[in-house]
C-alpha positions, 0 to 999 in steps of 0.5 A: 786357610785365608779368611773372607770378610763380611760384606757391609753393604749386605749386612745393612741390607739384611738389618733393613730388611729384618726390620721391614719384616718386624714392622710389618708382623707389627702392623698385622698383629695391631690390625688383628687386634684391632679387628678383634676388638671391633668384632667385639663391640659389634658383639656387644653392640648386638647383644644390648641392641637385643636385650634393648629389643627384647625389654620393649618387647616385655614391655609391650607385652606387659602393656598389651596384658594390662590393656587387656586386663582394663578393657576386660575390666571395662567389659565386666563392669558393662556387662554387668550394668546391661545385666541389670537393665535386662533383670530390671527389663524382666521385672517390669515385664512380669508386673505388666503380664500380672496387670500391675503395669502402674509399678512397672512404669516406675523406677524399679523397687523390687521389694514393693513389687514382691508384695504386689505380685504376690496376690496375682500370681505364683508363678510370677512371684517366684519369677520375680523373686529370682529377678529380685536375687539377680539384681541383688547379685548383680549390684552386688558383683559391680560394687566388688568391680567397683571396690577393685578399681579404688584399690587400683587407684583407678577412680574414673572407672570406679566412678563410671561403675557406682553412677548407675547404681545411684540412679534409683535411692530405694534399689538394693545396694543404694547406700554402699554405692552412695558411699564407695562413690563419696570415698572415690571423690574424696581419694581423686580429691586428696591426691590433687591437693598433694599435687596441688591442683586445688580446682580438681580437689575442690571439685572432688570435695563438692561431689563428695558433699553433694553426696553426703554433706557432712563425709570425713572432713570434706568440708573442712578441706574445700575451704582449704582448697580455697585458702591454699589456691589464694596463697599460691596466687598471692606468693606469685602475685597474682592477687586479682585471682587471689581475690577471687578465690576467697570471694567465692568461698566467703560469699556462702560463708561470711563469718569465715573472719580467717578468710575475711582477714586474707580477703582484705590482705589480697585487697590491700595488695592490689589497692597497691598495684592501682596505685602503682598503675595510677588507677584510683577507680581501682582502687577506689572500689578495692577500698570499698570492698574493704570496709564492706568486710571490715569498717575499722581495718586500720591499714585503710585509714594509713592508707588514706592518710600517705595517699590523698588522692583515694579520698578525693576520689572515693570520699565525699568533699566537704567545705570547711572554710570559706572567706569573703574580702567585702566588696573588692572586685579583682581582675587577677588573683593568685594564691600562696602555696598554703592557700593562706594568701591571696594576691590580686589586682584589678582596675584601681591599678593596685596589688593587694595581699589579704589573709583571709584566715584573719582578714587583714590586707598585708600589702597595697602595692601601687606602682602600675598606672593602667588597670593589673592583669596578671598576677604571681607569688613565689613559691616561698612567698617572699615576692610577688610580679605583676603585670600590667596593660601599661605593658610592664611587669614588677617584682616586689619584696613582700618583707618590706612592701619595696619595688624590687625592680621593675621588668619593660619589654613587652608590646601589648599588655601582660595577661600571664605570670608563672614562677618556677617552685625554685624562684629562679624564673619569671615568665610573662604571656602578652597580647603582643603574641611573646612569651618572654622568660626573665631572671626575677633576681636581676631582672635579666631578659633571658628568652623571647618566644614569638610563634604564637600567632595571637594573645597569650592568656596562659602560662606555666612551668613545668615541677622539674622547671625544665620546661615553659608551656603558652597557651594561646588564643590561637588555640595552640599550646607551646612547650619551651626549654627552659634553658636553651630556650627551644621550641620543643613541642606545638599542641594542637586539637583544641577548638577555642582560646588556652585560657588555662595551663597546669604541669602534674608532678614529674612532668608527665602530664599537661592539662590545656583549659579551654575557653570551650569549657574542655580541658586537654590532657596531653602525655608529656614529653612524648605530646600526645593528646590523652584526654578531653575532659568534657564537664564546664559549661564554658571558659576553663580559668584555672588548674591545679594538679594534685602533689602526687599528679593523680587528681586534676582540679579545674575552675571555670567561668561557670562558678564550679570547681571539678575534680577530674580523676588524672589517669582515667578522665573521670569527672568524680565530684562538681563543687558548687559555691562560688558567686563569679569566675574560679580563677586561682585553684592550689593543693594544700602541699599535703594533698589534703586540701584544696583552696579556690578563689575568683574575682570576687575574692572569696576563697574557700577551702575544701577538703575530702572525707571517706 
């Protein structure tokens, strides 16, 4: 018998379609586990959601049951209270009908109004004692209301229950209520402390001691109320509220020396934070403050000491030495950076260098041959540059008395001479409308400045030497680039002649004497107008700023010397003793000391005592 053999293609066709098929039970099978898997979550899904359901609804419900149960709380203790007004109603009624209305018109006392009763009548007696056994039992039940709540923890309900029982002092339960509502303030203020809102302990503390002065430790614990809440402030910085928090309680308490000592620590703090801010009024008082509570801390007098300008604001300002030069007349002056030398000049066509501590004439320099106008000395002392209405300038050594050289330029008169502190520039103002900056070392004419439109009667570097300012009697203040030579401010808002210049420390201020008796005080480098000092009486002729820039010193025509507070403007002390103009004023370069002198060659030394 002949065999067949298999078809291929048939075979392959019937592979394929076996595979299909697997593939597509493969597929039905994932997606029926799939859908399972889903139905499951749904199930789950469902089941959380209403478990989730069903525990807000415990909880609503045990909300809505504790609601009920303060408001039915609420509701006894009002009930309660209506009750005993209406015993009490009851009772003053009896009296009234028993003709004793002078008792019932009172707060009611019950056992009074027994007694009373009694001799009326007897049947209101044993009405009004059942009133009396009421009222009793009434208080008594509101205090039990009462007791429940401070165990609950529930104090304003419990506070809202004792008030009324505390209305009449001889009423029955008096002294339990007082008691129970001293025990409410103090739990509501022991538990602000532990969350440390010590203004609700505090008040807490107070009505519990207006109740009974002397409860637990009530008293020691409000002044830790205080002390804590000026720690806190102070470890965040917030001294100011510190201050004020121990001021309050120190103010009934002033033998409290712990919170003296912190009082004056908060005050210390924030003696630092005006200075910082540059505000000696500030301090000032602070410091004041201070010593009120302790004369002899020895921080203040450190204080004092690192920072001179407190004392020459808040201290008093004494002479402590004065020099007279004979009966030599000066038109210039200027002094040394100590205040131990004096330069001047005037119409014999001479310099002159006296000491004044010994009195001794260092040098007589004569190289002019027209009256000296204008006058400087370097800041170490070394040289000296005069100007002159000749229309020159000189430089002389001050070691040998030479000529070091001899400075031309200048059309008109040289009424103004600055030095910068490093020595390395020379600067001249002349009637000739420049300024013109040189080069003392080698004499080098460095800038020539020709936008004033009249005489420059002052000028001035800048501590940083970075910059030159002119005063004018164009009323105009010009501050100048050093180095590059440019124009870089203009100044304007005076009403007379700039008589007078002074740069504070840092650059950050520049005070404009006025021949009007006013000093400007711009904001530096912006050149904004801060201040208008207002004291002289006329022409402003000197300035000088305090090494730390805080205390302003000007001098005038009007023989007085005043000590401005930079910052804020105020006019702290007017110096009088000078016989003629204060041309020349200098800070020793401690602070500690200021030197002023004029025309008429008397120097004096000031100094501030707190």
């Amino acid at each position: 018998m002949r065999q067949t053999s298999a078809n291929p293609a048939g075979g392959l066709r019937a592979v394929i379609a076996e595979a299909v098929h697997a593939y597509e039970l493969a597929q039905v099978t994932r997606l029926n586990a799939e859908h399972a898997a889903e139905q499951e979550r749904q199930e789950h899904l469902l089941l959380a959601e209403a478990d989730k359901i069903a525990a807000q609804q415990t909880v609503d419900a045990e909300s809505r049951q504790s609601s009920f149960v303060v408001q039915a709380e609420q509701k006894r203790g009002s009930d309660l209270i209506e009750r005993i007004e209406t015993v009490e109603r009851a009772a003053r009624d009896l009296l009234e009908k028993a003709g004793l209305a002078h008792i019932a018109g009172a707060p009611i006392r019950l056992e009074e109004g027994v007694a009373s009763v009694r001799r009326a009548d007897e049947a209101v007696v044993a009405a009004f004692a059942a009133a009396q056994i009421a009222h009793v039992d009434l208080r008594m039940a509101l205090l039990h209301l009462a007791r429940s709540y401070i165990n609950a923890n529930q104090w304003s309900a419990a506070q809202r229950l004792l008030q009324p029982l505390l209305d009449d002092t001889h009423a029955p339960l008096y002294d339990d209520a007082r008691t129970m509502l001293c025990e409410v303030y103090y739990a509501q203020a022991v538990k602000a402390m532990e969350s440390e809102d010590w203004m609700t302990g505090r008040q807490g503390f107070q009505a519990a001691l207006r109740i009974d002065p002397e409860y637990k430790d009530a008293p020691a614990l409000l002044r830790r109320t205080y002390i804590f809440a000026a720690q806190h402030a102070g470890e965040i910085g917030r001294w100011e509220e510190a201050q004020q928090q121990l001021s309050i309680w120190l103010k009934d308490h002033k033998e409290d020396t712990e919170v003296r000592d912190l009082l004056c620590t908060a005050y210390y703090k924030l003696i630092q934070v005006a200075l910082e801010q540059r505000r000696l009024d500030q301090a000032t008082q602070l410091i004041i403050a201070i010593q009120a509570l302790d004369p002899h801390r020895e921080e203040i007098a450190n204080l004092l000491t690192r920072h001179p300008s407190l004392s020459w604001a808040g201290g008093a300002i004494q002479l402590v030495q004065e020099y007279a030069s004979g009966d030599d007349e000066a038109i210039c002056t200027a002094l040394s950076a100590n205040g131990q030398i004096l330069a001047y000049g005037g119409a014999d066509k001479r310099v002159k260098v006296w000491e004044p501590a010994t009195n001794k004439l260092r040098h007589n320099l004569w190289e002019h041959f027209k009256s000296v106008t204008a006058v400087a000395l370097s800041p170490d002392g070394r040289w000296l540059a005069s100007g002159s209405e000749d229309r020159t300038m000189a430089v002389w050594d001050l070691a040998t008395s030479v000529l070091l050289r001899k400075l031309k330029g200048h059309k008109g008169r040289v009424l103004s001479i600055a030095v910068t502190q490093d020595g390395q520039w020379l600067a001249s103002g002349s009637d000739d409308h420049t300024v013109k900056i040189w080069e003392p070392a080698t004499g080098r004419l460095a800038h020539t400045f020709e936008d004033h439109g009249s005489a420059i009667l002052s000028v001035t570097f800048s501590a940083t030497h970075r910059f030159l300012a002119s005063g004018s009697a164009d009323t105009t203040v010009k501050v100048w680039e050093v180095e590059s030579g440019a124009l870089r401010r203009s100044l304007e808002g005076q009403r007379s002649a700039i008589t007078s210049l002074a740069f504070s420390v840092h650059d950050q201020l520049l005070a404009a004497g006025s021949e009007d008796g006013a000093v400007h005080l711009w904001q530096m480098p912006a050149g904004n107008l801060r201040q208008v000092l207002i004291g002289h009486t006329s022409s402003v002729t000197g300035l000088a700023f305090s090494p730390d820039g805080n205390i302003l010193a000007s001098g005038g025509l009007d023989t007085t010397v005043r000590i401005w507070e930079a910052s804020s403007g105020r006019l702290r002390h007017t110096l009088e003793g000078h016989q003629s103009t204060v041309t020349s004023l200098i800070f020793h370069p401690d602070g500690r000391g200021l030197a002023s002198a004029g025309p008429d060659l008397a120097v004096k030394i000031w100094a501030p005592h707190w």
